[in-house]
C-alpha positions in Angstrom: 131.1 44.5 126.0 131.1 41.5 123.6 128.9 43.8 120.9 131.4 46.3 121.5 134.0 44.3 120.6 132.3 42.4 117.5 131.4 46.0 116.5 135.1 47.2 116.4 136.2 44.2 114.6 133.3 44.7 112.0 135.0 48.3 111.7 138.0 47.3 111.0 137.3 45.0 108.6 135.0 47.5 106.9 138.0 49.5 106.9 141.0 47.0 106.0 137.8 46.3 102.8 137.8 50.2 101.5 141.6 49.9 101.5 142.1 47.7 99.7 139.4 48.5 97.2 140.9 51.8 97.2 144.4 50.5 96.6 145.9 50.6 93.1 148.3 47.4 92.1 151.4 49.3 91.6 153.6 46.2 89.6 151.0 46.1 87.0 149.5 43.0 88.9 145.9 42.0 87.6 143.0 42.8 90.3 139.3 42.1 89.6 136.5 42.8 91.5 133.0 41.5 91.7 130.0 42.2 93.4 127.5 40.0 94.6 123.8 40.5 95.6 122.5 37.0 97.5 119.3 36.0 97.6 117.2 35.2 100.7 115.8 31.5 100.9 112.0 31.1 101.0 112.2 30.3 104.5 114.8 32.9 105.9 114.8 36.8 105.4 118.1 39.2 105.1 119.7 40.4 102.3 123.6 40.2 101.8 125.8 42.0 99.6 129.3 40.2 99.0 132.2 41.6 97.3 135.0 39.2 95.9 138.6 40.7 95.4 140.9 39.0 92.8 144.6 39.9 93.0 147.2 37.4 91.3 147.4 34.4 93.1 144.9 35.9 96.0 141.3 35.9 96.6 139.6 38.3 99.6 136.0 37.8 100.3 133.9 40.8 102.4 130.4 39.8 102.9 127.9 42.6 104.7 124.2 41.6 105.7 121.5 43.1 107.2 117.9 42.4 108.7 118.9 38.7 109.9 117.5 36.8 112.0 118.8 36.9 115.7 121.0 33.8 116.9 120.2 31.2 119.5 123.1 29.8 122.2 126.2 28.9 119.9 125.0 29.6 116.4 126.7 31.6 113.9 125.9 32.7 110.1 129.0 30.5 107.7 129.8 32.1 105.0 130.6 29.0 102.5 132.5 29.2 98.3 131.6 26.1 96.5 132.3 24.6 93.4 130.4 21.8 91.8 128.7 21.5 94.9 132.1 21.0 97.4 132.4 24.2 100.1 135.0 25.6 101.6 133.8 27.5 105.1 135.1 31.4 104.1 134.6 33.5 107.4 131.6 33.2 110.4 129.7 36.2 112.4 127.0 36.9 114.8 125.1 39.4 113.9 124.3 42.7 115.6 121.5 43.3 118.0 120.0 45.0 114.8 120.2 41.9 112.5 123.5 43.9 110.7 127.0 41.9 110.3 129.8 41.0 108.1 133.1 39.4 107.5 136.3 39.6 105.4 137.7 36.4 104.1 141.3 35.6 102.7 142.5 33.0 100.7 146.2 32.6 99.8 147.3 31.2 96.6 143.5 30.8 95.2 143.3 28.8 91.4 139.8 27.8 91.9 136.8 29.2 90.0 134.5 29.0 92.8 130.6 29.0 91.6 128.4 29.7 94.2 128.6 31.6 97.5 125.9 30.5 100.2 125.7 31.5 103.7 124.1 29.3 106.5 122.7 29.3 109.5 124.8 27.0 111.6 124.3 25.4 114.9 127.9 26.3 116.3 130.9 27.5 115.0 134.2 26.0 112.9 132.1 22.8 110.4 134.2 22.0 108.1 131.3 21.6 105.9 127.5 22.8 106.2 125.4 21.4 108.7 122.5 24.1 108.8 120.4 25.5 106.2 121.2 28.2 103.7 120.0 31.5 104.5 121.1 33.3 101.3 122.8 32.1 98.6 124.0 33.6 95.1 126.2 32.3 92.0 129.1 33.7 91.1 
């Protein structure tokens, strides 16, 4: 039931993703999109694809991974944006049974030119900084 659920919710935020990619700023508003490929650590395998979503004042984050590592008890995969070495935690997930997940990430009234996105393996959810190791990791 739970990977049912985390399923549906990783459908939807597929979904909500293609929309808004899709969508056209109608005010003459300025929208950039970038793509991201991160790299694995030497230690860790997966690859992860992250797209990052510019619109005025806005920022939206949608990260998809695959062939990860399974999970233990409480631990999630944190997706973090840094700059100059500071993060900022930008969405969690479990992954599937199949080592697939993903997450959408939005940040209201965003100024920062972030650097680097990393994500980690973490022993629980909700740090408010990194306490496991990076997994994949990519500048921006």
């Amino acid at each position: 039931m739970l990977i049912a659920a985390a399923l549906f919710v990783s459908l939807l935020g597929n979904g909500y993703a293609l929309l808004k990619l899709s969508e056209q700023p109608e005010t003459g508003g300025e929208m950039a999109f970038q793509s991201i490929d991160l790299q694995p650590n030497e230690v860790f395998g997966g690859t992860a694809k992250a797209a990052i979503i510019r619109e005025e004042e806005s920022l939206e984050l949608v990260v998809q991974a695959e062939q990860l590592e399974a999970l233990e008890g409480e631990q999630v995969y944190q997706i973090w944006l840094l700059k100059e070495g500071k993060p900022i935690p930008a969405g969690a997930f479990t992954p599937s049974a199949n080592g697939e997940g993903n997450a959408y990430y939005s940040l209201e009234d965003n100024t920062e030119d972030w650097d680097t996105i990393a994500i980690t393996l973490e022993p629980q959810a909700g740090n408010a900084s990194p306490q496991g190791e990076i997994v994949l990791s990519s500048e921006i």
